[in-house]
Every structure is written in C-alpha cells, then in structure tokens.
C-alpha positions as CSV (number, residue, x, y, z in Angstrom):
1,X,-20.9,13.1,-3.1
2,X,-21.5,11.6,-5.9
3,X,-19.4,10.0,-8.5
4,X,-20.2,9.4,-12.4
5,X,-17.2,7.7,-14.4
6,X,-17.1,6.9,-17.9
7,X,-15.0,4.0,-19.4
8,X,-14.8,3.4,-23.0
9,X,-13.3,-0.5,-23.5
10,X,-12.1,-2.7,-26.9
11,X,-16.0,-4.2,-27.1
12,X,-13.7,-7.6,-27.3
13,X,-12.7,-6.6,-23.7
14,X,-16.2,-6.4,-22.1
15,X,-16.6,-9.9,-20.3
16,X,-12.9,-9.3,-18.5
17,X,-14.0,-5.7,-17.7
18,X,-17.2,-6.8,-16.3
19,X,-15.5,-10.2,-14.6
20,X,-12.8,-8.2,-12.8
21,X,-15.8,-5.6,-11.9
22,X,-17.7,-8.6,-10.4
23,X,-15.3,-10.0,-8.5
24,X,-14.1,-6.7,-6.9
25,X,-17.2,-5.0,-6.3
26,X,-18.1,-6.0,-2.9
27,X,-14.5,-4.5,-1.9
28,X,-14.9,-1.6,-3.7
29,X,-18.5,-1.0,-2.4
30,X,-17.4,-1.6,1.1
31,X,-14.4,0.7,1.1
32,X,-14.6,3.5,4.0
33,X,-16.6,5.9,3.0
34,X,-18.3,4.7,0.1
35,X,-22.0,3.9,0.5
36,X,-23.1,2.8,-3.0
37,X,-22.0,1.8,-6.3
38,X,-23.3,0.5,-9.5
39,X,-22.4,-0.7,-13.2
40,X,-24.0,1.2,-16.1
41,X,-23.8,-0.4,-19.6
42,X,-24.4,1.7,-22.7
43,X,-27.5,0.2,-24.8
44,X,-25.6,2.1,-28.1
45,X,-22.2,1.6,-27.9
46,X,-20.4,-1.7,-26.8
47,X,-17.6,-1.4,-24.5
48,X,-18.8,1.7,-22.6
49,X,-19.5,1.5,-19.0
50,X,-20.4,4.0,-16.3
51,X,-19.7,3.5,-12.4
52,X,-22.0,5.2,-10.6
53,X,-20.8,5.6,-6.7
54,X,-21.8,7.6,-3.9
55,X,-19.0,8.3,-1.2
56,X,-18.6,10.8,2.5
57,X,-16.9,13.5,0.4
58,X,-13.9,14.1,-2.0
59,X,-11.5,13.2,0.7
60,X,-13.0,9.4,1.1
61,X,-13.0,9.0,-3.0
62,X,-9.1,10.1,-2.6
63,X,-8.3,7.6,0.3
64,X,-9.9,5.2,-2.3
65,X,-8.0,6.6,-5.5
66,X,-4.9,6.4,-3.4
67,X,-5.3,2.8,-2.3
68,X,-4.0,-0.6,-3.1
69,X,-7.1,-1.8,-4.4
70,X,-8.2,0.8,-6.6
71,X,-4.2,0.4,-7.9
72,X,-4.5,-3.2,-8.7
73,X,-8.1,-2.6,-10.3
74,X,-6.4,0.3,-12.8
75,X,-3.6,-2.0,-13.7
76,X,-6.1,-5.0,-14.8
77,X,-8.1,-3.0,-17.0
78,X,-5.9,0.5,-18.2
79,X,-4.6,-1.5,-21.1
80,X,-7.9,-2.1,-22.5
81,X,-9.5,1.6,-22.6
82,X,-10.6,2.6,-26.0
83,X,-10.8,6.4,-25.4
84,X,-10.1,8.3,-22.2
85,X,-11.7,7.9,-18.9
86,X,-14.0,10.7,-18.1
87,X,-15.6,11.3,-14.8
88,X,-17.4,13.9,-12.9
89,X,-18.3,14.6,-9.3
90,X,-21.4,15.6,-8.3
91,X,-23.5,17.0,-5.4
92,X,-27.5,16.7,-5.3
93,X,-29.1,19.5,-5.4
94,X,-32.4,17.9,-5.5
C-alpha cells in the first residue's frame, strides 16, 4: 500500500519540521511493516511537504498510527500546521 500525506507548515517552521523528520526517519522507515519512505518538498509553496511511504497493508500503517512514536512525532509538529493534513492511500495498479 501505498501512502501519500500532505502537510502544509508556518514556512518559519520548515527547518524544525524537516530536523524532527531527520532525526526520526530511520525509526519511522524501520517500523514493522513499512518498507519505504521519503520527504517531498513543494518547489511553489514553502512549508508544504509530502511523505511518501509504502507499508504491508492498512493494518501495518494503523499499528504505526496507533504507536508511541508516531504520537510523539504528531505532538512536535501539530502546532505548526498551516492548513489541514490531507492524505491518501493508494494501491498500484501499474
């Protein structure tokens, strides 16, 4: 499955969004049942980001969603959200 999630940050916010992305990204990308995962910056519009992940199915992305670390990620960076967080879930078809 894969995973496309939008996040629209205060520009002024960017460097702590992508520090706290750096620094928990090898977590993240090594969570059970995730196999890949990558930071999208839009060339338009400062302070939007997409993650880009791919994961076992919708259950492993919910153990994830449901977990400590995901928790503490949220709780760093909620406050600093611009617009809401959009994302979609995908299968390839091609």
């Amino acid at each position: 499955m894969i995973r496309i999630v939008k996040l629209s940050f205060d520009p002024a916010r960017s460097a702590d969004f992508e520090a706290i992305f750096e620094a928990r990204r090898h977590a993240i990308r090594h969570f059970p049942g995730c196999h890949h995962l990558e930071l999208w910056k839009d060339k338009m519009h400062p302070g939007v980001y997409f993650t880009y992940s791919t994961w076992d199915d919708t259950a492993a992305l919910d153990a994830y969603r449901h977990s400590p670390l995901f928790t503490e990620v949220w709780a760093s960076i909620k406050g600093w959200f611009s617009g809401k967080p959009e994302a979609w879930s995908l299968d390839r078809k091609a």
